[in-house]
C-alpha positions in Angstrom: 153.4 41.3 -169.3 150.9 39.3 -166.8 151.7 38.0 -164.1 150.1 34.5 -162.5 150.4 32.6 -159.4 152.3 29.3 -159.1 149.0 28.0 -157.5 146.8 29.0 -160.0 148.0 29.7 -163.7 145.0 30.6 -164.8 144.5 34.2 -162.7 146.8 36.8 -164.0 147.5 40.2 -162.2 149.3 43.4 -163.8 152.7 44.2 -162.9 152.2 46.8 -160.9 150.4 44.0 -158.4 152.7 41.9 -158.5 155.8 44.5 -157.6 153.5 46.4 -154.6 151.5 42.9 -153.5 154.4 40.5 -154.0 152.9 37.5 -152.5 149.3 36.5 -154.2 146.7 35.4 -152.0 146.8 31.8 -152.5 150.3 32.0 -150.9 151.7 31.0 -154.1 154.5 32.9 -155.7 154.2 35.3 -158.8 155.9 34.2 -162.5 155.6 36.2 -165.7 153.5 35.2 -168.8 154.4 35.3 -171.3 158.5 34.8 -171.1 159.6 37.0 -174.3 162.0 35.1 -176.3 165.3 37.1 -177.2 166.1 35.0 -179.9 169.8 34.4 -181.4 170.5 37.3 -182.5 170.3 39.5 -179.6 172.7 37.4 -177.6 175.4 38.4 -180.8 174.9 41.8 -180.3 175.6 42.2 -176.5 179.1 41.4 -176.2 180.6 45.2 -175.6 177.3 45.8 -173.7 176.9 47.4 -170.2 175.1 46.2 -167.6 172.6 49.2 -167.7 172.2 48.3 -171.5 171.2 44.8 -171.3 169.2 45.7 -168.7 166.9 48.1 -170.5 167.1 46.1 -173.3 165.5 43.4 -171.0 163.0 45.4 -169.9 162.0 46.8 -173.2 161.2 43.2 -174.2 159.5 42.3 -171.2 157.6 45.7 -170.0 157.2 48.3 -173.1 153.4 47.7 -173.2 153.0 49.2 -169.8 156.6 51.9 -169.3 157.4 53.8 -171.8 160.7 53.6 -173.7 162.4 56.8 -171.9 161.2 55.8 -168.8 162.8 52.0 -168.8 165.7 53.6 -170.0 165.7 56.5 -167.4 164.8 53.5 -165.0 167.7 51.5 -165.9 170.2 53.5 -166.2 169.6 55.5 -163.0 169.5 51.6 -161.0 172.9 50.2 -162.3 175.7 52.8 -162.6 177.7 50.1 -161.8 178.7 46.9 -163.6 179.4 43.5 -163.3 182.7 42.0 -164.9 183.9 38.8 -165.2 187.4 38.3 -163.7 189.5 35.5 -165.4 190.7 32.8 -162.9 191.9 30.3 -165.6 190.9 32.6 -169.5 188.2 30.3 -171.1 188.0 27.9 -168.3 187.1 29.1 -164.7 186.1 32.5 -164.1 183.8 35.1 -161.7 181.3 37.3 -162.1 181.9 40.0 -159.8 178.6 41.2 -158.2 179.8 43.5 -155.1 180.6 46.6 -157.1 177.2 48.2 -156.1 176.8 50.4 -153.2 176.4 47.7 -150.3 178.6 45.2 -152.4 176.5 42.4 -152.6 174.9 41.2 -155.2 171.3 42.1 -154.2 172.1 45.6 -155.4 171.0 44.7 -158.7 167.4 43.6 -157.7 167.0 46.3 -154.7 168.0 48.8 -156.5 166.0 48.1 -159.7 163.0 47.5 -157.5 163.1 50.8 -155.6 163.2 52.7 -159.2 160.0 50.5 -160.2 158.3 51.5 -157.0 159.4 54.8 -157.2 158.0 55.1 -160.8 154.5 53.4 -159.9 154.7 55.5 -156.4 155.2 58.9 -158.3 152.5 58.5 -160.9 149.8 56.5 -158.1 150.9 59.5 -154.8 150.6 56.4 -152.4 152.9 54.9 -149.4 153.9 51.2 -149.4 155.8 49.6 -146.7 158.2 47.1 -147.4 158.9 43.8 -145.2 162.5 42.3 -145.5 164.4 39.1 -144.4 167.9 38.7 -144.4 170.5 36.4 -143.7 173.0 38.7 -144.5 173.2 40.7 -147.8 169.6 41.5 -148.7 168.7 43.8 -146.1 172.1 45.9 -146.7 171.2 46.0 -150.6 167.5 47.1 -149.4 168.5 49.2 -146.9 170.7 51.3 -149.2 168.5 50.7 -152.6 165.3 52.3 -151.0 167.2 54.5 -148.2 165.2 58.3 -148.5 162.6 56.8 -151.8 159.8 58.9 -151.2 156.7 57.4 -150.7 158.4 54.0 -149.0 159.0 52.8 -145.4 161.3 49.5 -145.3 161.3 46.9 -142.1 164.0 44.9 -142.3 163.9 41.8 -139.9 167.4 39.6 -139.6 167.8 36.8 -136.8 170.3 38.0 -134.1 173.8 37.2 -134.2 173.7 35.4 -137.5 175.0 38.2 -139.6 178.6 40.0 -139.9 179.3 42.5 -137.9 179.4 44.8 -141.3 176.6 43.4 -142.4 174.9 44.4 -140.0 175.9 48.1 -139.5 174.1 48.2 -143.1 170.8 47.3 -141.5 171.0 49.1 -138.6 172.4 52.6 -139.2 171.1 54.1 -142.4 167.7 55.3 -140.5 165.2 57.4 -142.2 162.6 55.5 -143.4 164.8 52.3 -142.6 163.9 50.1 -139.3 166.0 47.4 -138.6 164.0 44.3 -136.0 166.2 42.3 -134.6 164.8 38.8 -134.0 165.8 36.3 -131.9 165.9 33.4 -134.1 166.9 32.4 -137.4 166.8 33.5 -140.9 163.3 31.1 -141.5 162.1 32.0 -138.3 162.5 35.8 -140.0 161.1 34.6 -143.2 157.8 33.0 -141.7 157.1 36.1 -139.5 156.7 38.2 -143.2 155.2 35.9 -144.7 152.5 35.9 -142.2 152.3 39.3 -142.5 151.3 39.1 -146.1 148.0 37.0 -145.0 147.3 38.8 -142.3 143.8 40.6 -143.1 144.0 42.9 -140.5 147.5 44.3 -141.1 147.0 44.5 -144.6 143.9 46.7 -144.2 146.0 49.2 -142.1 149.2 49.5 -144.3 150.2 48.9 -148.1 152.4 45.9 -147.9 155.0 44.7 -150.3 158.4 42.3 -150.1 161.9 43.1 -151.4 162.8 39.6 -150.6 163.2 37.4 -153.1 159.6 35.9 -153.1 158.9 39.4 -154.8 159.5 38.7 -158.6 160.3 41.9 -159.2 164.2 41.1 -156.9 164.8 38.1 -159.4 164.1 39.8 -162.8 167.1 42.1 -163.0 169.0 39.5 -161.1 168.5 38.1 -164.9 170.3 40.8 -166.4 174.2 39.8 -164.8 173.5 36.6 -166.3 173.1 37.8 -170.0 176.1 40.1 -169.1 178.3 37.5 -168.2 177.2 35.3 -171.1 178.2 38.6 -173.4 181.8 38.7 -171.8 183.0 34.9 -172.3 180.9 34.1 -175.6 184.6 34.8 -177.6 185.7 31.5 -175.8 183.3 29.7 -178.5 182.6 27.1 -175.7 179.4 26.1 -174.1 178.8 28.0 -171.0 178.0 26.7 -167.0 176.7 29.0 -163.8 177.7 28.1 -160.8 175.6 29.9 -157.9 176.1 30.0 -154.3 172.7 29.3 -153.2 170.3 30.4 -150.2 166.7 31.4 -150.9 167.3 30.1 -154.7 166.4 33.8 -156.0 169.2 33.7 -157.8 169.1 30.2 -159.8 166.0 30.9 -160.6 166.6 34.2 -162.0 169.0 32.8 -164.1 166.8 29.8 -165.2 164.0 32.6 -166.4 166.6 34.1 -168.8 167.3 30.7 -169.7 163.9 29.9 -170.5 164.0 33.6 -172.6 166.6 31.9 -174.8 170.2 32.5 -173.6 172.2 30.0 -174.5 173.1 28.2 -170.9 174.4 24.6 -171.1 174.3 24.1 -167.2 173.4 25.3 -163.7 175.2 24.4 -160.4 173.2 25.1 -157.4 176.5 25.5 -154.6 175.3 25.5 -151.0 176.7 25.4 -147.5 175.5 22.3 -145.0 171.8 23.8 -145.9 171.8 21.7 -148.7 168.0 20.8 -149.2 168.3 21.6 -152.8 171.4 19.6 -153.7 170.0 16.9 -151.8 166.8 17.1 -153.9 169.0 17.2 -156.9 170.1 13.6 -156.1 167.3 11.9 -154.4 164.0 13.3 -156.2 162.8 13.9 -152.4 162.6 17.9 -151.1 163.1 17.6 -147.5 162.9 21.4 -145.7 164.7 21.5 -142.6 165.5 23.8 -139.6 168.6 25.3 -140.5 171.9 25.3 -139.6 174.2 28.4 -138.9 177.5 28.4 -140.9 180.7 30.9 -141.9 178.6 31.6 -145.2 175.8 32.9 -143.5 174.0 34.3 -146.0 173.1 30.8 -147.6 171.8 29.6 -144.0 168.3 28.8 -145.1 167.3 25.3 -144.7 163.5 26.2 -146.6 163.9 28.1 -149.4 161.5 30.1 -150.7 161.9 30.2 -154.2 162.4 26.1 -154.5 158.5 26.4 -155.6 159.9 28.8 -158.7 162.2 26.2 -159.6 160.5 23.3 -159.5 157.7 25.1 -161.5 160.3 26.3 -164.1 161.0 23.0 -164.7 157.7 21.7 -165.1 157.7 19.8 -161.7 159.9 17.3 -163.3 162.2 15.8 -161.4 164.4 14.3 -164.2 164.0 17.5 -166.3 165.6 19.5 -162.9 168.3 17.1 -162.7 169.4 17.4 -166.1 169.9 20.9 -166.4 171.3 21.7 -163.2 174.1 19.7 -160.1 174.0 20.3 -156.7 177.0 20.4 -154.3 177.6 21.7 -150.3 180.4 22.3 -148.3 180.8 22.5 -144.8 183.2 25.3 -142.9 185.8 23.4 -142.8 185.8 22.8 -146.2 184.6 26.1 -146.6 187.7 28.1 -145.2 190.2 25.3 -147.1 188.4 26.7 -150.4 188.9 30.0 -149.3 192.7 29.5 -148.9 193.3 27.2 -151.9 191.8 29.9 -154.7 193.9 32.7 -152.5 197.3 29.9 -153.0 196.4 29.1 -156.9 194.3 32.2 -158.5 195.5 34.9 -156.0 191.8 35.8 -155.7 190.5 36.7 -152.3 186.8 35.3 -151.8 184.2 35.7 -149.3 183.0 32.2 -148.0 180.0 32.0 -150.6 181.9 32.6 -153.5 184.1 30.4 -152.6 181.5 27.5 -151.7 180.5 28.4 -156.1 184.0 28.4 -157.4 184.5 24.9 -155.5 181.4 23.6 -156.5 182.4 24.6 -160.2 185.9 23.0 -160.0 184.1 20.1 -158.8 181.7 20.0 -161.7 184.3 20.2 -164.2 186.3 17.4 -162.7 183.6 15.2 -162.7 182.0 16.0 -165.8 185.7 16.4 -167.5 183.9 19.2 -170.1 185.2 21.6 -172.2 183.4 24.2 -170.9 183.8 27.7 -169.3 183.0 27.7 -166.6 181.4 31.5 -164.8 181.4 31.1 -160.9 178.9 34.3 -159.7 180.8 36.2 -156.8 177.8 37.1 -154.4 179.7 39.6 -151.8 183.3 41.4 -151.3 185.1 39.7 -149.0 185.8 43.2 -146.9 181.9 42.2 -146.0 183.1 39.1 -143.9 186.6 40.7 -142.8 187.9 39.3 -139.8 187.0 35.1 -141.4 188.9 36.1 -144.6 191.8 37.9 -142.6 192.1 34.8 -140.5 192.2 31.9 -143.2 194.1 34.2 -145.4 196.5 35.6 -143.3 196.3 38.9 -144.6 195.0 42.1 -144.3 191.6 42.6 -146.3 190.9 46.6 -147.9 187.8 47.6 -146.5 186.4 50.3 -149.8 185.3 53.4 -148.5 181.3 53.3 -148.6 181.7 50.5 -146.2 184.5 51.4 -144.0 182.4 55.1 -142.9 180.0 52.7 -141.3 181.9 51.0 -138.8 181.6 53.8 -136.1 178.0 54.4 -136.3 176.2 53.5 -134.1 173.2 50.8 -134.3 169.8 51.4 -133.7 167.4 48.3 -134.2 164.1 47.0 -132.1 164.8 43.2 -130.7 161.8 41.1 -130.7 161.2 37.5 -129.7 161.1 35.2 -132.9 157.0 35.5 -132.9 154.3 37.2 -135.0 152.6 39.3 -133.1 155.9 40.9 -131.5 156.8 41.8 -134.6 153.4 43.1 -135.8 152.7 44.9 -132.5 156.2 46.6 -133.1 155.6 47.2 -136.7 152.0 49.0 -136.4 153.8 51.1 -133.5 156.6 52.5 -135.3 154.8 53.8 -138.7 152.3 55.4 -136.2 
């Protein structure tokens, strides 16, 4: 498996360049060549399945020339020992795939925590230190925080824009320590996202330290994002129906990890790309024109990103088409408003608590299936536990929310972060300082 840039197809680098150097030089974005094709028959073999199993199975087809097989499966194994069920709202019809049962419960476990065993693995066998740069608008640093928290060899910076996050959220970032440093910026989410991507280019920084991204601009966090998709696919298959994904979207990481297994052959009739009022992909969707923009801060705060990194992997996937985008995948946004009515409508008819964003997918879903009027079933992806945004869900729903254990332990410790002014060389002086 090779790896190329979206600027330039024709250079290729090894995986293990692509995982520790995440962002290629041409500040293009990494894609792997060639995408194995599963073919028919493996999607009829996965239905009892875990997700560890798919997983390794994924791997196998995608990395066996380079791990060998009892190290994927050690690999695997060892980064999901947790799974990812689908929970009937309506059997055959509306349903979620529940992605919070990792250890920060958010769905970024799966990608952090597959990552930190890849890097682990390369770490081990190269004896060298890499230092990862992080973004978050919410759920990625926790994921990160807690996936890499004590890996030998690795140092993780996690930067996430100042009182834009839950208060949970953000005891994930900021009280793990170790060889976990939380920067808190004063900004936004893109401002966060430009400072590490300038960091990538920067010549002199790079000369210093071994720099690599656990965002999602790393290819490496979208890959096993793949794997809940095949494992969804393996739970509803018995309904005989063709199957739709709706995701709540932010950085697009997500849909575009889903569109890669897609492209590998399983059998996906539709996407639905569900965002908040940073809706620059939906909007896209309709006009043909991709119009970034500042962005806006919102209840479902991790999908507050009004330039979306991985729009340039999605585009790409589709072969730049406009037409060929719009017919595999729909786009709708909510607002708050709309937001917390969602949230108290699905408690009302489904007795299902959600967090804002998964609520934003399973409304965008219902909305597709009106419109469409398909027979389809329909697999809403459940990005967070609501116990993550407590005290919104306690006050739409009107009741109490169970905080589970692993997160409840962190409420009374206390947070240690560095707050830097939303510019570059803050955060650079600040970085170089504290991995003195």
């Amino acid at each position: 498996m090779r790896f190329y840039s979206t600027n330039n197809p024709q250079a290729t680098v090894s995986a293990e360049e692509a995982l520790f150097h995440s962002m290629p030089s041409d500040k293009g974005l990494y894609m792997p060549t060639p995408l194995p094709q599963l073919g028919a028959g493996f999607f009829e073999r996965i239905a009892g399945q875990s997700l560890a199993e798919i997983g390794f199975a994924i791997s196998e087809a995608l990395f066996s020339n380079e791990i060998s097989q009892a190290d994927l499966e050690e690999l695997t194994h060892r980064s999901f020992p947790f799974d990812t069920p689908v929970v009937n709202l309506e059997p055959g019809t509306t349903s979620v795939l529940e992605l919070f049962h990792g250890p920060s419960l958010a769905f970024k476990d799966v990608g952090a925590r597959y990552m930190a065993a890849l890097m682990s693995y390369y770490s081990n066998r190269n004896d060298k230190e890499v230092n990862i740069l992080v973004a978050t608008s919410g759920d990625t640093g926790g994921a990160v925080a807690m996936g890499f928290h004590n890996v030998p060899g690795v140092r993780v910076s996690i930067l996430y824009p100042s009182g834009r996050v839950s208060d949970l959220q953000e005891k994930q970032l900021t009280t793990l320590g170790g060889n976990v440093q939380a920067f808190e910026v004063d900004g936004s989410f893109d401002d966060c996202q430009a400072i590490v991507k300038q960091a990538f280019i920067d010549a002199e920084l790079n000369t210093n330290l071994s720099l690599s991204s656990a965002n999602s601009i790393n290819i490496f966090r979208l890959i096993p994002q793949g794997f809940y998709y095949v494992r969804a696919y393996g739970q509803v298959r018995q309904y005989g129906k063709p199957v739709v994904f709706s995701t709540p979207s932010g950085n697009f990481g997500n849909l575009s990890a889903g569109v890669i297994v897609q492209q590998m052959g399983l059998p996906v009739s539709h996407f639905i790309a569900a965002t908040n009022l940073n809706h620059v992909v939906p909007s896209y969707i309709k006009s043909g024109q991709y119009l970034p923009k500042e962005s806006v801060a919102t209840i479902s705060n991790a999908m507050d990103v009004g330039s979306p990194s991985n729009f340039v992997r999605l585009a790409h996937l589709y072969g730049d088409d406009h037409d060929r985008f719009k017919a595999q995948m729909s786009g709708y946004f909510y607002n708050d408003e709309e937001t917390r009515a969602g949230m108290k409508r699905i408690f009302d008819v489904y007795n299902y608590v959600a967090c804002p964003h998964t609520a934003i997918g399973i409304m965008a879903l219902e909305a597709y299936q009106k419109e469409k009027k398909q027979d389809v079933v329909g697999v809403s992806l459940a990005t967070a536990h609501p116990a993550k945004f407590k005290p919104l869900v306690e006050e739409v729903l009107g009741r109490p929310v169970d905080v589970p254990e692993r997160l409840a332990i962190l409420a009374d410790r206390p947070k240690q972060s560095i707050r830097i002014p939303a510019q570059y060389d803050a955060f650079k002086e600040s970085l170089l300082q504290t991995v003195a």
